[in-house]
C-alpha positions as CSV (number, residue, x, y, z in Angstrom):
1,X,91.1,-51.5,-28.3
2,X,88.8,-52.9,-31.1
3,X,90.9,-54.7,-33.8
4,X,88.1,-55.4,-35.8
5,X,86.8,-52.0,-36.6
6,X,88.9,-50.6,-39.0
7,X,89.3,-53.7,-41.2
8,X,84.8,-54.0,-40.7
9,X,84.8,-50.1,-42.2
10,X,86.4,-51.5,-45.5
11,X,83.8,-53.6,-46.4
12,X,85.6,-53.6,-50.2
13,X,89.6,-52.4,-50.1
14,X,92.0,-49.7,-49.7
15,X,97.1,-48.8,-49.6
16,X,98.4,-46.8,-47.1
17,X,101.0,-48.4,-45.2
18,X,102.0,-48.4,-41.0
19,X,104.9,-45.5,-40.2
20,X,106.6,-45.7,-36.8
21,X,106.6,-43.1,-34.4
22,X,108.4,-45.2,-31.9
23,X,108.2,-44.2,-28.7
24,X,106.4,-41.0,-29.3
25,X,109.3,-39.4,-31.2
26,X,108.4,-37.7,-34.4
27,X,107.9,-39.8,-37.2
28,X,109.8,-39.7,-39.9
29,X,109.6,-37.4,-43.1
30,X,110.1,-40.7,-45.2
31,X,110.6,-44.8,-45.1
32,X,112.6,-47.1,-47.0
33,X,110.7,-49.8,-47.0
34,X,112.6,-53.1,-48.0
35,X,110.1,-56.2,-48.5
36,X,112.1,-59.7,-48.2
37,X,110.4,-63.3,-49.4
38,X,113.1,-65.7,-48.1
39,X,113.2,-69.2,-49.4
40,X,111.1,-71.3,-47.2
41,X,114.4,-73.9,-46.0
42,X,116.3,-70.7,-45.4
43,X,114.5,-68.5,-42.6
44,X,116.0,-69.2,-39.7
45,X,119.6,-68.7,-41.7
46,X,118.0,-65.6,-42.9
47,X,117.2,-64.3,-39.2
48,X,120.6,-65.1,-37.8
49,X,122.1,-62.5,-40.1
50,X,119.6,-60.4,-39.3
51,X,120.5,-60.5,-35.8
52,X,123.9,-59.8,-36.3
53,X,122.8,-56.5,-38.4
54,X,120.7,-55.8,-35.2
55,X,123.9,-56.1,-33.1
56,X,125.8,-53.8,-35.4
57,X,122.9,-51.2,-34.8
58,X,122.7,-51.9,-31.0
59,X,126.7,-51.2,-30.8
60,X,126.9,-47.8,-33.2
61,X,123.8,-46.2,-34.4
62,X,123.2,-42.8,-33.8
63,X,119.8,-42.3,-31.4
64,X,117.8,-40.8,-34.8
65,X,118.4,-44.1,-36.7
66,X,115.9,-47.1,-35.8
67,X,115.9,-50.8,-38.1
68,X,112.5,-52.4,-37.3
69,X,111.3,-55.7,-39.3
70,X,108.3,-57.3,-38.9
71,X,107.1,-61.2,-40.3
72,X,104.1,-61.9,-41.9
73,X,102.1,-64.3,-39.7
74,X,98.6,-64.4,-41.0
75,X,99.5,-64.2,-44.8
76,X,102.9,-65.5,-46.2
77,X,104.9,-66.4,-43.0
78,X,108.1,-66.3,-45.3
79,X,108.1,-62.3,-45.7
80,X,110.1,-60.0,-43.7
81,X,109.5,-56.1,-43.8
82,X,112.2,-54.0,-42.7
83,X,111.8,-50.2,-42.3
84,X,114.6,-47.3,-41.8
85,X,113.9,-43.6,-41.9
86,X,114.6,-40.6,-44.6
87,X,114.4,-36.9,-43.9
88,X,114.8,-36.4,-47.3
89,X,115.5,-38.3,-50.7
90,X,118.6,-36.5,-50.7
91,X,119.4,-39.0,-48.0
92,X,120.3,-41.5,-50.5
93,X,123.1,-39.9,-52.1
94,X,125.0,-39.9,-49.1
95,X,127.2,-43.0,-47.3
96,X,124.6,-46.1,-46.1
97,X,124.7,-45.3,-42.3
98,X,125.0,-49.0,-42.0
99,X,128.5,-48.9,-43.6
100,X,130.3,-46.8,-40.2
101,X,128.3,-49.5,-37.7
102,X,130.0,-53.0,-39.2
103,X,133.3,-53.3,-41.2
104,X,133.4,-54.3,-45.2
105,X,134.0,-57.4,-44.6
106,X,131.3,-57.9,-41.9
107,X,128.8,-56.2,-44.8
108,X,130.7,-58.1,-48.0
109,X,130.0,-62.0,-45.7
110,X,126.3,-60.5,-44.9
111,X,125.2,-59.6,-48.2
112,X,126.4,-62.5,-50.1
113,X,124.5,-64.8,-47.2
114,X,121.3,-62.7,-47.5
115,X,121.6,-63.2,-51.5
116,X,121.6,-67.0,-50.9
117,X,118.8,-66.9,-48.1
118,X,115.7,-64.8,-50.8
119,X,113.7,-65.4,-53.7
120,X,112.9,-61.6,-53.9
121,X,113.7,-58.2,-52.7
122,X,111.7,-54.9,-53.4
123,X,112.4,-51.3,-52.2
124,X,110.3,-48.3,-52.0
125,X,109.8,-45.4,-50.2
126,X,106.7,-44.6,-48.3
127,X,105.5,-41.5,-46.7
128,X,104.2,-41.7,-43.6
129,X,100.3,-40.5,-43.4
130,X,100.2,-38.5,-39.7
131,X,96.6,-37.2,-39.9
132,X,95.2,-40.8,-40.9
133,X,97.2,-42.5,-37.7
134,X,96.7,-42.9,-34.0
135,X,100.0,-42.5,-31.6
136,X,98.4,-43.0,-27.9
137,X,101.2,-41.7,-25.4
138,X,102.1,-45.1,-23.4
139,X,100.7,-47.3,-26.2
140,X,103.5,-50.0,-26.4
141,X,105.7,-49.5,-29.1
142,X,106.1,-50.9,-31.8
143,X,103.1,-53.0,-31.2
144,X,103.5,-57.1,-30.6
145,X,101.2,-57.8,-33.6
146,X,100.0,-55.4,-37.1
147,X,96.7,-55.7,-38.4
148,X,97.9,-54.5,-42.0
149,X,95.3,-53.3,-44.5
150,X,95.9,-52.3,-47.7
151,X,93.9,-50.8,-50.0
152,X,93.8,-48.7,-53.4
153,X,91.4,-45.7,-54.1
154,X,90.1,-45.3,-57.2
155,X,91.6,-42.9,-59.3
156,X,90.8,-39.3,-58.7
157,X,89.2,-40.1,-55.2
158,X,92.5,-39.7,-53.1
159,X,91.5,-36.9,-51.9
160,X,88.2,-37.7,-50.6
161,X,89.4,-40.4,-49.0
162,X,91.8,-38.9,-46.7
163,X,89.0,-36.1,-46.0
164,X,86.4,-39.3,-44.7
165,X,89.2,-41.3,-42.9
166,X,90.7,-38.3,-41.6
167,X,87.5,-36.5,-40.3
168,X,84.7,-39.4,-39.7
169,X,86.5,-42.6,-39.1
170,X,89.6,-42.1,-37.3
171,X,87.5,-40.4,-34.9
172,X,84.8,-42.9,-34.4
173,X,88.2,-45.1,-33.9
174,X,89.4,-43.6,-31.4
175,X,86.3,-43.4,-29.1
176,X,86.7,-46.7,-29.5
177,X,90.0,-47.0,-27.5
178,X,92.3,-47.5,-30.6
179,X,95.6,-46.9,-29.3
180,X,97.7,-47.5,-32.5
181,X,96.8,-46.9,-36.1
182,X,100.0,-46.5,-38.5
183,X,99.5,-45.3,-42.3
184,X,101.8,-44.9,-45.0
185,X,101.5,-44.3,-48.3
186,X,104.0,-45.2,-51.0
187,X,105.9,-42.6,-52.9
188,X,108.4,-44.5,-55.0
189,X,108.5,-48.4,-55.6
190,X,105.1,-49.0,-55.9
191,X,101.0,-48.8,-56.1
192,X,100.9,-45.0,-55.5
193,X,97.1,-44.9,-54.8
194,X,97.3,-47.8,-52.1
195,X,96.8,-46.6,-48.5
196,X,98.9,-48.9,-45.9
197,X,97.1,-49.0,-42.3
198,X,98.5,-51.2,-39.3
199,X,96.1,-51.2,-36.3
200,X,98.6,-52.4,-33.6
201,X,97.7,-55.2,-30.5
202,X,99.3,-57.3,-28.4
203,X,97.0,-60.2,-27.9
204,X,95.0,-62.8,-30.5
205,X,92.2,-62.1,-27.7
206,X,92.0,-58.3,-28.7
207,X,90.7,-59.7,-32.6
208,X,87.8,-61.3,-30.8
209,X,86.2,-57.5,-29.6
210,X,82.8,-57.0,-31.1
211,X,82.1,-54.1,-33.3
212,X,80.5,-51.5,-32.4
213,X,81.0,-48.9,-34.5
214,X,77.8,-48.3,-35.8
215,X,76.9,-47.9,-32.7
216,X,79.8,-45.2,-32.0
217,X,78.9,-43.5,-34.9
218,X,75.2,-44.0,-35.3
219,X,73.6,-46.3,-37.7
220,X,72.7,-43.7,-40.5
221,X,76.2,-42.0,-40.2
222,X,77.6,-45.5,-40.1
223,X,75.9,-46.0,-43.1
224,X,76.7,-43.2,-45.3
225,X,80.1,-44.1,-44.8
226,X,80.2,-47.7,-45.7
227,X,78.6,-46.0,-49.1
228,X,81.3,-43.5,-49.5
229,X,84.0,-46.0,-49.0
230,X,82.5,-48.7,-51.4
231,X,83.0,-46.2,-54.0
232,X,85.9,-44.8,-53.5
233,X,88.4,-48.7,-52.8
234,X,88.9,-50.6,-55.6
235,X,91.0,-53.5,-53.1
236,X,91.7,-54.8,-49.9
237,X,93.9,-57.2,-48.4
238,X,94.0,-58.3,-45.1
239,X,97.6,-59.7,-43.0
240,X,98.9,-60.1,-39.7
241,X,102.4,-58.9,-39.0
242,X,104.4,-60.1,-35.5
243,X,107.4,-57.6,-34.8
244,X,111.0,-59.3,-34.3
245,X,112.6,-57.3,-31.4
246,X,115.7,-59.6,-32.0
247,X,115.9,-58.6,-35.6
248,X,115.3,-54.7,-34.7
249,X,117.0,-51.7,-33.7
C-alpha cells in the first residue's frame, strides 16, 4: 500500500470524508458524524465514559448497529470522531438506539460527565461516497491509522471531480496496492462541497513508500491530472487519525 499517493495527487486541496464498510458489509446509506474537542486535562475522563458506552453496545446492540471513534494524532490530538449509521433521515425521528442498550440513569450520569469533559460538539450527516473508495476483501478493518484528506471543490466542479477521481485516480491507486480508501461527503452540518478521503494503514513505516504514481499512470497522464485537480480544489488539509477499539463497537 502507498500512503503517500493519494495525498501527492492533491498537490492544492479537496472534502469528502472516510465511510465504513466494516468488515465487508454494505456501507451505510448515511453517517452521523459527531466531532468532539475535549478539554486538554479531561481526556482520559472523557475516554472512560466512552468505554462504558462501548460496553453498553458490546452487551445489546443489534448486529446492523456499529459506534466507531477515531483520535486525531497528527493534527489536534484532543479530537475524537465518532460515527453511527442511518438508512434514512427518517431514522432520526425515531427512539436513539442507544436509549434500549443502557438505562436513564446510566445515559442522564454519562451525559452530564461528557458535558463537563468538551469544549465543543458538532453533528452532521455525511454520505458515504462508494465509487470514490477502495474496500479490499481481507483489508483489516477499520484500519489501525486514517490518512484523512479533506478538500473543497470549487463551485460548479463537483461533478468533474468525482468523474477524474472516480475514473483516472482511484484506478491508478489501486494498481498501487491501496487496500483502503474511505470517502464521504457531508450532507447536513457542514462544508457541502468538501470531499472526506481516509487512506487506511497500519504501520508509520507504510508513510515512508515512495511515489510512484507517475510512473503507474505515465508522466503525461500524470500530468494532465495534477492540472485538472489544481483547478478544480480550492483546500486541503492533511491529519492522521488512530482508531480506539476500546472506545468502539
Amino acid at each position: 500500500m502507498k500512503v503517500t499517493l493519494l495525498a501527492s495527487a492533491f498537490a492544492t486541496a479537496m472534502v469528502v470524508t472516510a465511510v465504513p464498510s466494516f468488515g465487508q458489509t454494505a456501507a451505510p446509506a448515511m453517517l452521523n458524524v459527531v466531532h468532539y474537542r475535549v478539554k486538554l486535562d479531561r481526556i482520559q475522563e472523557f475516554q472512560e465514559v466512552e468505554k462504558q458506552i462501548a460496553g453498553s453496545y458490546k452487551k445489546a446492540a443489534p448486529t446492523d448497529q456499529f459506534r466507531v471513534i477515531y483520535r486525531g494524532t497528527v493534527g489536534n490530538a484532543t479530537e475524537f470522531d465518532v460515527f453511527t449509521p442511518l438508512s434514512k433521515f427518517a431514522d432520526r425521528d425515531g427512539e436513539n438506539p442507544y436509549n434500549k442498550m443502557a438505562t436513564e440513569q446510566e445515559r442522564l450520569t454519562r451525559g452530564a460527565r461528557l458535558n463537563q469533559y468538551l469544549e465543543n460538539v458538532q453533528t452532521s450527516i455525511d454520505k458515504p461516497v462508494t465509487e470514490l473508495s477502495i474496500n479490499t476483501p481481507g483489508a483489516p478493518f477499520p484500519p489501525a491509522y486514517m490518512h484523512g484528506i479533506r478538500v473543497r471543490v470549487r463551485s460548479g466542479s463537483a461533478d468533474e471531480f468525482s468523474a477524474l477521481m472516480k475514473n483516472e485516480l482511484i484506478p491508478a491507486i489501486k494498481k498501487e496496492g491501496v487496500k483502503t480508501l474511505l470517502a464521504r461527503r457531508t450532507l447536513l452540518g457542514g462544508v457541502t462541497a468538501d470531499y472526506n478521503f481516509f487512506e487506511g494503514f497500519e504501520k508509520w513505516a507504510e508513510m515512508d513508500t515512495p511515489d510512484t504514481l507517475p510512473k503507474v499512470m505515465g508522466e503525461e497522464a500524470f500530468r494532465k491530472m495534477m492540472t485538472k485537480l489544481n483547478e478544480m480544489v480550492t483546500l486541503r488539509e492533511d491529519t492522521i487519525w488512530s482508531y480506539q477499539p476500546e472506545l468502539s463497537y
